[in-house]
ZAGU-475182 format. One record per residue (C-alpha): residue in one letter; x, y, z. Coordinates in nm, 2 decimals, always signed. Layout:
BEGIN
+------+--------+--------+--------+
! type !   east !  north !     up !
+------+--------+--------+--------+
!    a !      X !      Y !      Z !
...
+------+--------+--------+--------+
END
This chain:
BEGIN
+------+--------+--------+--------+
! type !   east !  north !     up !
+------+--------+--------+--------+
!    x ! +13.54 !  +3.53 ! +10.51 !
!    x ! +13.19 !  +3.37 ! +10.52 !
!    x ! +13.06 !  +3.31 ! +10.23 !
!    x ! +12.71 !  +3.45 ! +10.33 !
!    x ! +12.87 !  +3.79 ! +10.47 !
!    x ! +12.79 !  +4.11 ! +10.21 !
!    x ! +12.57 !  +3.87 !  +9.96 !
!    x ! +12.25 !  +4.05 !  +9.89 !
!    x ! +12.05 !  +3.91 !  +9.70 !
!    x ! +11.94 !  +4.14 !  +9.39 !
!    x ! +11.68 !  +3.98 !  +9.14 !
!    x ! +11.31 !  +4.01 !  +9.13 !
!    x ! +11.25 !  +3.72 !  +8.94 !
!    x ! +10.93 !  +3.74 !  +8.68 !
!    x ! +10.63 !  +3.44 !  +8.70 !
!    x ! +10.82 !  +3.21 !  +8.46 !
!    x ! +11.11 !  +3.18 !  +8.67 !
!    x ! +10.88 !  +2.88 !  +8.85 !
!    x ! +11.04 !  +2.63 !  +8.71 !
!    x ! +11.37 !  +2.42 !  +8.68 !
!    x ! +11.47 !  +2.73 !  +8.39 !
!    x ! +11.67 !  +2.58 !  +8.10 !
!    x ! +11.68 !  +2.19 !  +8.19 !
!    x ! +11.53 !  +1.87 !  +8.04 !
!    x ! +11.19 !  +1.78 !  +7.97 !
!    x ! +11.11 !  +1.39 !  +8.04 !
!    x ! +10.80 !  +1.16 !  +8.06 !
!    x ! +10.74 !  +1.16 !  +8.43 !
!    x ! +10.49 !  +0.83 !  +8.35 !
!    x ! +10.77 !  +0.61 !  +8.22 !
!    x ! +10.92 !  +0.31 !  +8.38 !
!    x ! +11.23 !  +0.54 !  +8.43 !
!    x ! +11.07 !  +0.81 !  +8.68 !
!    x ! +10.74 !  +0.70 !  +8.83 !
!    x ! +10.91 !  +0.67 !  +9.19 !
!    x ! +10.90 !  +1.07 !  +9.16 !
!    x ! +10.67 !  +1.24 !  +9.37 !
!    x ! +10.47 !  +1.55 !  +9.37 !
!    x ! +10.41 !  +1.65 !  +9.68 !
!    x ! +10.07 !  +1.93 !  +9.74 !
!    x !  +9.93 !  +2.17 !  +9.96 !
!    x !  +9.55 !  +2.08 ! +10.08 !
!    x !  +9.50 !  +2.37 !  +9.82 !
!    x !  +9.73 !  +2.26 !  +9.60 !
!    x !  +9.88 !  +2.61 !  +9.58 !
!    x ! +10.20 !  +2.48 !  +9.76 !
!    x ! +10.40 !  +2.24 !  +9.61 !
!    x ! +10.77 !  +2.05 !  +9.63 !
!    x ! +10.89 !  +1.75 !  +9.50 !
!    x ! +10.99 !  +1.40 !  +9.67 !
!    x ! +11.07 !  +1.04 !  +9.55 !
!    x ! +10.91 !  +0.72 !  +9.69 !
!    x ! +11.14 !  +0.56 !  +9.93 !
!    x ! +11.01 !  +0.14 ! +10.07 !
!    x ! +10.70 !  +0.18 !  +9.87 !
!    x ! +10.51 !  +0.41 ! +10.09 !
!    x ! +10.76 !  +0.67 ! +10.18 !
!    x ! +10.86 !  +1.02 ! +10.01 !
!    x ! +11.19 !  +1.18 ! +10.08 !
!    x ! +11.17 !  +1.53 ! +10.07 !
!    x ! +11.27 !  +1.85 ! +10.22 !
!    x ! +11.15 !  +1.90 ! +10.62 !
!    x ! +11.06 !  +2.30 ! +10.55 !
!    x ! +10.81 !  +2.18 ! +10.33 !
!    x ! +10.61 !  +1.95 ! +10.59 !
!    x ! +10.67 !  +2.17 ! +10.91 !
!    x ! +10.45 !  +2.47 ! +10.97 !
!    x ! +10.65 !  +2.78 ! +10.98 !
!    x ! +10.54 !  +3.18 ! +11.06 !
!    x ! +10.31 !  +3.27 ! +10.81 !
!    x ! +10.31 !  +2.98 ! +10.65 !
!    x ! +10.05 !  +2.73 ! +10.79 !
!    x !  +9.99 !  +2.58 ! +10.40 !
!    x ! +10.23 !  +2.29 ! +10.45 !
!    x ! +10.23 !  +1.96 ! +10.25 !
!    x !  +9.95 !  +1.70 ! +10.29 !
!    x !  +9.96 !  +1.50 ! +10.05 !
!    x ! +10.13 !  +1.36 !  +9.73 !
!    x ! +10.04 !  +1.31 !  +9.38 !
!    x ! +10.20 !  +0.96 !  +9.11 !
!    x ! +10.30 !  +0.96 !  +8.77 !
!    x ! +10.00 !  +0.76 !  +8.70 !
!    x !  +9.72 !  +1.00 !  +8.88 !
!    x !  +9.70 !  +0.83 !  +9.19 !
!    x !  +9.70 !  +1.03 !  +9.51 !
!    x !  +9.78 !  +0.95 !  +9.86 !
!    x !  +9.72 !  +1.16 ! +10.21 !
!    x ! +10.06 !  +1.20 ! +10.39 !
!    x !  +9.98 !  +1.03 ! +10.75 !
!    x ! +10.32 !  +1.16 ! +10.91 !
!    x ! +10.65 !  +1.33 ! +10.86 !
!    x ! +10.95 !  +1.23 ! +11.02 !
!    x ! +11.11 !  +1.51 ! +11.00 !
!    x ! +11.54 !  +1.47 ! +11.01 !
!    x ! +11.67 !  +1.50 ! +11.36 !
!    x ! +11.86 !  +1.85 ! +11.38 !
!    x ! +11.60 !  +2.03 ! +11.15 !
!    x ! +11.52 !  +2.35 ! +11.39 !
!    x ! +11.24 !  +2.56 ! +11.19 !
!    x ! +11.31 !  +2.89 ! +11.37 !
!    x ! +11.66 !  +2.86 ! +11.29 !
!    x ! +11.58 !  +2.81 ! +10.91 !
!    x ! +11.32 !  +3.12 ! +10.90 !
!    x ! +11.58 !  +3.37 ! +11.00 !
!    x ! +11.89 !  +3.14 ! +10.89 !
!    x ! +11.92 !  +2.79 ! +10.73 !
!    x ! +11.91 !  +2.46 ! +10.93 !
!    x ! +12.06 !  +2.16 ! +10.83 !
!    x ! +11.97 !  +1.88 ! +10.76 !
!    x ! +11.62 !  +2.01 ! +10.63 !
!    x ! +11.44 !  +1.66 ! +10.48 !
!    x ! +11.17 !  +1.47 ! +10.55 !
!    x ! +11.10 !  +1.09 ! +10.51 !
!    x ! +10.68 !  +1.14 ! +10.48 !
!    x ! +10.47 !  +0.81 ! +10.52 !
!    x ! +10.19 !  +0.78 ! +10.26 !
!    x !  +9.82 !  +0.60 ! +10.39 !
!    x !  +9.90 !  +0.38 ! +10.08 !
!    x ! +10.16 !  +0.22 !  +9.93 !
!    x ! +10.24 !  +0.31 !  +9.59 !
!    x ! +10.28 !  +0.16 !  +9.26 !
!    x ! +10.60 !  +0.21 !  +9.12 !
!    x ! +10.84 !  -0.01 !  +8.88 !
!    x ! +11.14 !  +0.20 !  +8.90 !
!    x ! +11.31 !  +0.33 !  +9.23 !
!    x ! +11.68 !  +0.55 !  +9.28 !
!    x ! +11.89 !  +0.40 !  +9.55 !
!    x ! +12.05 !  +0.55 !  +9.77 !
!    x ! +12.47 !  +0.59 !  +9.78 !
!    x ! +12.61 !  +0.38 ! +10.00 !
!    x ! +12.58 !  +0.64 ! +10.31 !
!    x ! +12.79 !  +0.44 ! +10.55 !
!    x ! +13.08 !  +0.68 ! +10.27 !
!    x ! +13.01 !  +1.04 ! +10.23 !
!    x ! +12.96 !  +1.09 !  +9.86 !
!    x ! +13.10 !  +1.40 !  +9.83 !
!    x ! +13.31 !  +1.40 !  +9.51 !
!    x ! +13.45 !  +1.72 !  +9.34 !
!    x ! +13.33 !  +1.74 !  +9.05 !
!    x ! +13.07 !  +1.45 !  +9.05 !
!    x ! +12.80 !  +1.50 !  +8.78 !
!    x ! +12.44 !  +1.54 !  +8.96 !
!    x ! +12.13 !  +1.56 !  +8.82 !
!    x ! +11.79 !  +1.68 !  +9.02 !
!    x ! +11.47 !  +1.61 !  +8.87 !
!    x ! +11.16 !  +1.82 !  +9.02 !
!    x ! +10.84 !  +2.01 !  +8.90 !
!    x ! +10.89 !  +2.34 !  +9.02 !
!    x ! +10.62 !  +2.54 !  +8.92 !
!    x ! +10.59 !  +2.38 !  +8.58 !
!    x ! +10.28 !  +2.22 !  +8.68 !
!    x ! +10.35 !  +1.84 !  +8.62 !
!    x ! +10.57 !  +1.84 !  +8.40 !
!    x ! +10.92 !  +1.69 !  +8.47 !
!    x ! +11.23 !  +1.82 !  +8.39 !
!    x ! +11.61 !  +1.78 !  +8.56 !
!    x ! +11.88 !  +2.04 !  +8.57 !
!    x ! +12.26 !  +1.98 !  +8.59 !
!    x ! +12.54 !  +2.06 !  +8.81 !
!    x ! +12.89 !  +1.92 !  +8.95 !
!    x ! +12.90 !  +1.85 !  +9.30 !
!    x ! +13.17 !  +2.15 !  +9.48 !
!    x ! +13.24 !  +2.27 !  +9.82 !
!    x ! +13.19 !  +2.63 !  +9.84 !
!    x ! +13.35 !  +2.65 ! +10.16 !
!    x ! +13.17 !  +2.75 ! +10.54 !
!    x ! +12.84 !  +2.68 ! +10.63 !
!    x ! +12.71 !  +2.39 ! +10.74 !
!    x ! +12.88 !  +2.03 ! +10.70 !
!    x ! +12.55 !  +1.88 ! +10.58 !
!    x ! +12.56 !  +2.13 ! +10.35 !
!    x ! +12.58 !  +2.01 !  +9.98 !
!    x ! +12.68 !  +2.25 !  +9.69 !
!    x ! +12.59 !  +2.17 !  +9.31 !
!    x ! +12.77 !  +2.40 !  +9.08 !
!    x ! +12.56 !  +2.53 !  +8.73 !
!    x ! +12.70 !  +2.37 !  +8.39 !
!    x ! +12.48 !  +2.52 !  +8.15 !
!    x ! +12.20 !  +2.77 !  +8.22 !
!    x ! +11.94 !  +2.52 !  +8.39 !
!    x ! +11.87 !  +2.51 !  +8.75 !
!    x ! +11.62 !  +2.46 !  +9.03 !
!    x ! +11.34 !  +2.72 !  +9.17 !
!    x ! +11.07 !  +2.70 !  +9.43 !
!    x ! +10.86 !  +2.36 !  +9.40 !
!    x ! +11.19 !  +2.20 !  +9.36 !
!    x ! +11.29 !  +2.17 !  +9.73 !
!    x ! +11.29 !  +1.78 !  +9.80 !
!    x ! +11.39 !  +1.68 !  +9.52 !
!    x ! +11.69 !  +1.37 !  +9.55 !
!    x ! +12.05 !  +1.46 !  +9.44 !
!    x ! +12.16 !  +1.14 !  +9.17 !
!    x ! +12.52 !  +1.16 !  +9.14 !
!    x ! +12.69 !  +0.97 !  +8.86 !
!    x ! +12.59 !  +0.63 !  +8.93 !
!    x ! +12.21 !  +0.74 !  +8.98 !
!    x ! +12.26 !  +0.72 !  +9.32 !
!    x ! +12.02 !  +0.91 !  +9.58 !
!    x ! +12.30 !  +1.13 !  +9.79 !
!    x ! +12.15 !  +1.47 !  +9.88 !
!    x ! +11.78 !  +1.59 !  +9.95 !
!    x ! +11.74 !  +1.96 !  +9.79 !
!    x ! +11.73 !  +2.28 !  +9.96 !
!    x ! +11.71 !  +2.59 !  +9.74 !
!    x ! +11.92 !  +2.77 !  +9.54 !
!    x ! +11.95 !  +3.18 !  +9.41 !
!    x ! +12.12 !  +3.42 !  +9.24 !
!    x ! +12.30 !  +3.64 !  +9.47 !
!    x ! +12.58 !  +3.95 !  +9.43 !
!    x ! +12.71 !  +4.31 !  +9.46 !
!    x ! +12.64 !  +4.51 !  +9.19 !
!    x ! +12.74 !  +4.35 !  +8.86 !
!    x ! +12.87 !  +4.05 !  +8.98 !
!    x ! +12.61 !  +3.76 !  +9.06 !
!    x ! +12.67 !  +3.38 !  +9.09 !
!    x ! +12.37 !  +3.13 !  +9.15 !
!    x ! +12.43 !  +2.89 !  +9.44 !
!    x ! +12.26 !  +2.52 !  +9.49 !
!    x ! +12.24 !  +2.36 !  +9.80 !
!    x ! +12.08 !  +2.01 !  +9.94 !
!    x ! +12.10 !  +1.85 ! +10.26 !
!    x ! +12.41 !  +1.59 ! +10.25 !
!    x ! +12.25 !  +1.23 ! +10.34 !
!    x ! +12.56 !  +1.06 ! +10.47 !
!    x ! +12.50 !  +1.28 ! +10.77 !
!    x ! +12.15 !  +1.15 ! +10.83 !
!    x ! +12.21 !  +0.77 ! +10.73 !
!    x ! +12.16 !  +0.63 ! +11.09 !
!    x ! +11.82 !  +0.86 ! +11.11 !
!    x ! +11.71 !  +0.72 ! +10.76 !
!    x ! +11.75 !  +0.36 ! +10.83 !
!    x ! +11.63 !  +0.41 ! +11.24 !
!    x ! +11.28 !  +0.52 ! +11.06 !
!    x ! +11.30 !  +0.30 ! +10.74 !
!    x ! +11.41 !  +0.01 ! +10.92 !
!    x ! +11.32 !  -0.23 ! +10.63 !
!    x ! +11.37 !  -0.28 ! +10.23 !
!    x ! +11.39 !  -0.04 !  +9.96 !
!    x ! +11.20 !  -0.21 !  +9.66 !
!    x ! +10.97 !  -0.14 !  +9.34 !
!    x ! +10.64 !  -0.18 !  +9.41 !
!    x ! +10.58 !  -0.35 !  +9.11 !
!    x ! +10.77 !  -0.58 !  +8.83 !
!    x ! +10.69 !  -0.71 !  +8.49 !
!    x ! +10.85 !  -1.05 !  +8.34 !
!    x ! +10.99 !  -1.03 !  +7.98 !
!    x ! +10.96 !  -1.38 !  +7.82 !
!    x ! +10.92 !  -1.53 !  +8.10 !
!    x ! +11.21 !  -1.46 !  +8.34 !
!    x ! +11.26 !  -1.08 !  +8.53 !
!    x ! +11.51 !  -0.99 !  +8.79 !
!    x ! +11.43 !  -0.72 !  +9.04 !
!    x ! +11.71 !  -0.48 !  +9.24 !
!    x ! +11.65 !  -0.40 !  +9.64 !
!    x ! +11.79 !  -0.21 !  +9.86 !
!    x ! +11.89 !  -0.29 ! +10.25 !
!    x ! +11.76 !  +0.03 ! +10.47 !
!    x ! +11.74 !  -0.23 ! +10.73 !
!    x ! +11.85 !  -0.03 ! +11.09 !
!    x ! +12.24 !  -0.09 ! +11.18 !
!    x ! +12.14 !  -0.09 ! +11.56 !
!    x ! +11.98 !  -0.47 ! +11.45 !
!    x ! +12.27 !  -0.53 ! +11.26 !
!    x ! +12.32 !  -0.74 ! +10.89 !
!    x ! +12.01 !  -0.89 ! +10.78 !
!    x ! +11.97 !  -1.19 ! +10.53 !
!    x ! +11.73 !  -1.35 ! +10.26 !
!    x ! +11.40 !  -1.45 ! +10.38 !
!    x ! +11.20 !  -1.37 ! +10.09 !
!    x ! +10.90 !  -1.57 !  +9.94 !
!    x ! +10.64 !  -1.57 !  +9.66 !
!    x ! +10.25 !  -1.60 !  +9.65 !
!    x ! +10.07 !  -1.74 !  +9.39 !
!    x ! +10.17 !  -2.01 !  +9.15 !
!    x ! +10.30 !  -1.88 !  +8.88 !
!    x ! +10.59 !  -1.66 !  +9.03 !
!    x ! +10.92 !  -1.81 !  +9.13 !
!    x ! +11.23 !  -1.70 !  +9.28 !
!    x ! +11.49 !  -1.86 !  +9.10 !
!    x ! +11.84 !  -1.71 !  +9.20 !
!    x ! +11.99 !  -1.39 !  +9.26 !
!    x ! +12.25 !  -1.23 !  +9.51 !
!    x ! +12.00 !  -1.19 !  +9.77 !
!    x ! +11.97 !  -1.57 !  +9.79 !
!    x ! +12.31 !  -1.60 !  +9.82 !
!    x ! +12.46 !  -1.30 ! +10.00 !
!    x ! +12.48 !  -1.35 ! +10.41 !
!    x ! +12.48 !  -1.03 ! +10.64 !
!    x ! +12.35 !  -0.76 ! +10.40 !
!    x ! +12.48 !  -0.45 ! +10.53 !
!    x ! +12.26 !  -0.14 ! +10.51 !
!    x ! +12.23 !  +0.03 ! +10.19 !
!    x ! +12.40 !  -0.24 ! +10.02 !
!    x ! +12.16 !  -0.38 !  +9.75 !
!    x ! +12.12 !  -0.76 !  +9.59 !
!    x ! +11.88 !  -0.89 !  +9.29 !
!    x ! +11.61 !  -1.16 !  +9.28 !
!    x ! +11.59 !  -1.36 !  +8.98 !
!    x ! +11.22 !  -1.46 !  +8.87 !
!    x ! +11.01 !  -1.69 !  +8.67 !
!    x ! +10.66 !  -1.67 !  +8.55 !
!    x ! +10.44 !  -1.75 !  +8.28 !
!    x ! +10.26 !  -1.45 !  +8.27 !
!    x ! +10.04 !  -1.49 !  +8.52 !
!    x ! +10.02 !  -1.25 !  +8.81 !
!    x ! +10.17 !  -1.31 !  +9.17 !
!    x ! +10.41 !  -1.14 !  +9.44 !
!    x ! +10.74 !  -1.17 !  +9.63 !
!    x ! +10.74 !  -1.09 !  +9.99 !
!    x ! +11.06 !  -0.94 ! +10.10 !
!    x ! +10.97 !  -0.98 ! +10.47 !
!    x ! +10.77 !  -0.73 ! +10.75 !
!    x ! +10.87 !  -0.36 ! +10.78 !
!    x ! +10.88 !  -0.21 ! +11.12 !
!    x ! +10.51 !  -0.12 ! +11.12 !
!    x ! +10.45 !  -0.47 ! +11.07 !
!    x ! +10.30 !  -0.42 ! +10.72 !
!    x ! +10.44 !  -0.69 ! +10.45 !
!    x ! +10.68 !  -0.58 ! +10.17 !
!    x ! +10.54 !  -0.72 !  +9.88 !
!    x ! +10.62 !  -0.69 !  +9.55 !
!    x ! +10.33 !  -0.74 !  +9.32 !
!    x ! +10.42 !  -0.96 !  +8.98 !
!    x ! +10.28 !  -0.86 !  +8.64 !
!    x ! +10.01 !  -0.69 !  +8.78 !
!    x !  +9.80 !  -0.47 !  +8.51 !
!    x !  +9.91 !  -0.16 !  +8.50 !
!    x !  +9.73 !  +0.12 !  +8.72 !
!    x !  +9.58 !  +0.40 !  +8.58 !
!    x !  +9.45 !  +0.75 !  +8.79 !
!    x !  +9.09 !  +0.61 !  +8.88 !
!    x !  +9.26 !  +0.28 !  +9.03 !
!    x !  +9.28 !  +0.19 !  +9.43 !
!    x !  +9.25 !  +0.52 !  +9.59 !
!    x !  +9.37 !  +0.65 !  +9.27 !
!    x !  +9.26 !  +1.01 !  +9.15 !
!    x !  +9.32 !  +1.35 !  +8.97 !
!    x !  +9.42 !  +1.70 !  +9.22 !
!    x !  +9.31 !  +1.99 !  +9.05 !
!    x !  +9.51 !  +2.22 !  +8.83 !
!    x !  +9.80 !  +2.37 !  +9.01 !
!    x !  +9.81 !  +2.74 !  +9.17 !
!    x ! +10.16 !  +2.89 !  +9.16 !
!    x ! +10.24 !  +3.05 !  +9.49 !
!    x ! +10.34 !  +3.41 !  +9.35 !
!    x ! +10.72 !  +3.51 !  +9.57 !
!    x ! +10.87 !  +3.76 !  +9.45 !
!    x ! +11.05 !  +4.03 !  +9.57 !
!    x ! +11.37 !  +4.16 !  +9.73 !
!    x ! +11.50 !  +4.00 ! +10.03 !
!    x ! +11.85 !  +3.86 ! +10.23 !
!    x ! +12.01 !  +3.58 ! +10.15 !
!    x ! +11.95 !  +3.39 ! +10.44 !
!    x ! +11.57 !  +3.41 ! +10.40 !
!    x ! +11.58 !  +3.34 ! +10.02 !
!    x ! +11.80 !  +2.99 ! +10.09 !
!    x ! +11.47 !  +2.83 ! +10.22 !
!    x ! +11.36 !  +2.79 !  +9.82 !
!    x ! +11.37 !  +2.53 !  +9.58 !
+------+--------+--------+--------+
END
């Protein structure tokens, strides 16, 4: 039987239900997570949650971005970990996301790779799995960190990956451990699986049943369906914005998100200024870096500020990575504070299919 035939959904779910219920607080301003994104209605009464994907992208979820019936509040812009905000400028929106299919249904794959008018500062980024695999793995721990409805305050919620069977194949399923899980303002939020790898873009989740049975379902869009769209509009390096040297020597991770249709790309990187050096790493040795695979630079520096330039993104813009540069605060660049959030009051009886659209 389908899984979705007979479900009804049967809880009214109070105002403190905004959030991810149960899971872990952390500092959303630490080295660790400031490549997580809050993403904002013009009013700021809308909200979902993204990451920062090649400096000056956010992966999030498509029904977020794309104007639906009686919803014309969509996401316009993002908020950093520091203050900062930036005006979304476009969405690419994943190929195969239908929006009338999703208001009476669900439509898969529902994410969005925004671009930002800025690029944005960021010392920490998640990779993505390699995608050219599905990561599907029974049983894989996953962790999704969002803000749903808790303002801006971070928190994750657990689960094990599963396969609940039907549906869609882009269809991810994330199983409860404890009692924490997602709500609306979560939707967009990346999927980590073990290895803190980016494999899944959240959907929604609910509690659903017949009488005194109910069972709460999670569900994400599965990437490794959607690789040859994400590299086709990346087309170019997945890096930190920023990196600091400790005692003089720093080595910095990136990611290839270089299209397959150009094929394997190799090392042309380069620094600016006079203090910063590349020194080794795998990048400088590594020939036809395949997509998704990732490589280090090695780096020297006094102190003193400079940058490594990976190479040109698609737009023609330079990747650059900016060397012990001080530290941005909220009134920096275009830098600023959104007002306090609104929560969007849902509540309410409805069907499962419309309730699936949530985070």
């Amino acid at each position: 039987m389908n899984k979705w035939l007979g479900l009804i959904l049967i809880s009214v779910y109070p105002i403190h239900s905004y959030a991810i219920e149960n899971g872990t607080s952390v500092a959303w301003d630490n080295y660790n997570n400031d490549d997580i994104i809050k993403l904002y209605s013009a009013d700021e009464k809308n909200a979902c949650s993204g990451t920062l994907i090649a400096g000056k992208y956010a992966l999030t979820a498509a029904h977020c971005v794309v104007e639906q019936s009686g919803n014309h509040n969509i996401i316009s812009k993002i908020k950093t970990a520091r203050g900062q905000q930036h005006h979304i400028i476009h969405n690419n929106v994943s190929s195969g996301y239908d929006v009338e299919e999703d208001e009476v249904g669900a439509s898969y794959p529902d994410f969005a790779l925004t671009e930002l008018e800025h690029f944005v500062d960021a010392t920490h980024i998640h990779f993505f799995a390699d995608l050219t695999i599905n990561p599907f793995a029974e049983g894989d721990s996953i962790k999704v960190f969002g803000f749903g409805g808790t303002g801006e305050k971070l928190n994750y919620a657990d689960f094990t990956m599963t396969e609940l069977g039907g549906g869609s194949l882009e269809r991810l399923d994330g199983e409860m451990v404890n009692t924490s899980h997602t709500y609306w303002g979560d939707s967009g939020a990346a999927w980590l699986n073990s290895n803190n790898r980016i494999v899944a873009a959240h959907k929604g989740s609910g509690e659903y049943g017949l009488g005194a049975i109910t069972t709460r379902e999670t569900y994400g869009t599965n990437l490794f369906y959607s690789r040859d769209f994400i590299l086709n509009t990346i087309n170019g390096w997945h890096y930190p914005t920023l990196a600091y040297t400790s005692n003089g020597k720093g080595t910095i991770t990136v990611q290839s998100l270089h299209s397959a249709a150009y094929g394997t790309v190799n090392d042309i990187a380069y620094t600016t200024g006079d203090d910063v050096q590349i020194v080794g790493g795998t990048c400088t040795t590594m020939t036809n870096i395949k997509p998704f695979a990732t490589c280090t630079y090695e780096i020297e520096s006094s102190g003193g500020q400079g940058s490594i330039v990976l190479g040109q993104a698609s737009d023609g813009t330079d990747e650059i990575i900016r060397i012990n540069k001080p530290m941005p605060t909220s009134n920096d660049d275009e830098g600023g504070s959104l007002g306090a959030f609104g929560l969007l009051l849902l509540s309410g009886f409805g069907f499962i299919r419309k309730k699936r659209h949530h985070g």
